[in-house]
C-alpha positions as CSV (number, residue, x, y, z in Angstrom):
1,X,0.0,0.0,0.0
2,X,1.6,3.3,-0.8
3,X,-0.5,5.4,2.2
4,X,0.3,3.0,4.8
5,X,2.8,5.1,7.2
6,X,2.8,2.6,10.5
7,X,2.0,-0.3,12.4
8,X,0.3,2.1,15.1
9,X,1.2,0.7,18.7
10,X,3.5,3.3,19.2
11,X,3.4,6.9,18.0
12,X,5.3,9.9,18.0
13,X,3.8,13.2,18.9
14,X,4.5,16.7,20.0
15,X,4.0,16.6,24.0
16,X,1.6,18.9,24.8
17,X,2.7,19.2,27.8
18,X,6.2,18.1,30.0
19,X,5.7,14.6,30.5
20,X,7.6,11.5,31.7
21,X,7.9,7.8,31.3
22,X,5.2,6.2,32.2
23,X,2.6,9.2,32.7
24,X,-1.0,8.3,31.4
25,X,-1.3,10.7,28.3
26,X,-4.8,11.6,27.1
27,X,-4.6,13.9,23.8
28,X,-8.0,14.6,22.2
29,X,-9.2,11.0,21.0
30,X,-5.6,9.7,21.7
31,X,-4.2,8.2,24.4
32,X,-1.6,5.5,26.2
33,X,1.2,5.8,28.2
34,X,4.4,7.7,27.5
35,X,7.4,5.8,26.3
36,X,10.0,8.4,27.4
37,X,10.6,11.8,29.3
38,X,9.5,14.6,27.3
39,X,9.5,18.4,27.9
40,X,6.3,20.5,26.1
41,X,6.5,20.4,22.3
42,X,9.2,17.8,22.4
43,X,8.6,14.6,20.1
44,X,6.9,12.0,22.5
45,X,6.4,8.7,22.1
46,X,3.0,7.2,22.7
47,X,2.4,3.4,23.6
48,X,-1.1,2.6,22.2
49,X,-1.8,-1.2,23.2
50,X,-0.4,-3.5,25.9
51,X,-1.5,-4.0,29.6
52,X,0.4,-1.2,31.9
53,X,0.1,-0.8,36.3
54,X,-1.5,2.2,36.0
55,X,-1.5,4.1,39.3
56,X,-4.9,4.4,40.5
57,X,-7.7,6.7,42.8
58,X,-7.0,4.7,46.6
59,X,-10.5,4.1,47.3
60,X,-11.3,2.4,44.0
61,X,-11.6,-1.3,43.3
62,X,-11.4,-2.9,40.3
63,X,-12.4,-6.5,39.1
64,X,-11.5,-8.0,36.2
65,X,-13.1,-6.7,32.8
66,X,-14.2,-3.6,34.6
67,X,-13.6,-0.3,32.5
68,X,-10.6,1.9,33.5
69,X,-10.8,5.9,32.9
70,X,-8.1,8.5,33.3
71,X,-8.6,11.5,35.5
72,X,-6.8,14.5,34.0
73,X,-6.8,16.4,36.9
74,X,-5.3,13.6,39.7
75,X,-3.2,12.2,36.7
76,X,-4.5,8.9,38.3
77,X,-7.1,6.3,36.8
78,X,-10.2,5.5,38.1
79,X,-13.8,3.3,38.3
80,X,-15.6,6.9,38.0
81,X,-17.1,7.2,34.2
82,X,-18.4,10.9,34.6
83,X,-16.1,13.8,33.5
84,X,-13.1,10.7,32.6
85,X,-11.7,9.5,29.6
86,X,-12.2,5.3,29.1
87,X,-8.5,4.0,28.5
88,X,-8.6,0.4,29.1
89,X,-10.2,-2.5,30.6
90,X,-8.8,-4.0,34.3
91,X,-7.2,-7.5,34.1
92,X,-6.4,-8.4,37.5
93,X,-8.7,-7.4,40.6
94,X,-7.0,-4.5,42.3
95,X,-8.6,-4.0,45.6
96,X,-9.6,-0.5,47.2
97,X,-6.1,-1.1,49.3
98,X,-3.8,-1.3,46.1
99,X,-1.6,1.2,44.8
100,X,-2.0,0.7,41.0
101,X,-4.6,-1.8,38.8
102,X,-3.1,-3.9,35.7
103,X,-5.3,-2.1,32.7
104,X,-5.2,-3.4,29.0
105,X,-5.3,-0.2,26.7
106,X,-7.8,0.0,24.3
């Protein structure tokens, strides 16, 4: 095919704002988890797919197949729908007491 450009699972995008490895990135109708430091404007590379220990709201509980969303504004994810963006789906119960839940991209 002479338009196909990439595979997809990882992409490379300006950084709209300083982030680094590992940070939960939500751009528009993109998002996944940063590859590598990057300040504001810099090339950064987005991980699209994969399952990621995403650090998560302390009171929430997850089961498995339950729908993960990002808060933008506690850069942590969470079982609350309203005002979040959906990012993945959990894979391995993550009680209210855990730190992080194991979250398959989507």
């Amino acid at each position: 095919m002479k338009n196909y450009i990439q595979k997809g699972d990882n992409v490379t995008i300006p950084a709209p704002i300083a982030v680094a490895s590992g940070d939960v990135l939500v751009v528009g109708d993109l998002h996944g988890v940063v590859a590598g430091d990057a300040a504001e404007d810099e090339p950064c590379d987005l991980v699209t797919v994969g399952v990621f220990s995403l650090p998560k709201v302390g009171a929430d509980s997850f089961d498995v197949g339950d729908r993960v969303h990002f808060d933008s504004a506690t850069k942590l994810v969470t079982s609350t729908a309203s005002g979040n963006v959906h990012i993945g789906t959990c894979v391995k119960i993550a009680v209210s007491a855990s730190a992080s839940v194991e979250t398959k991209l989507v």
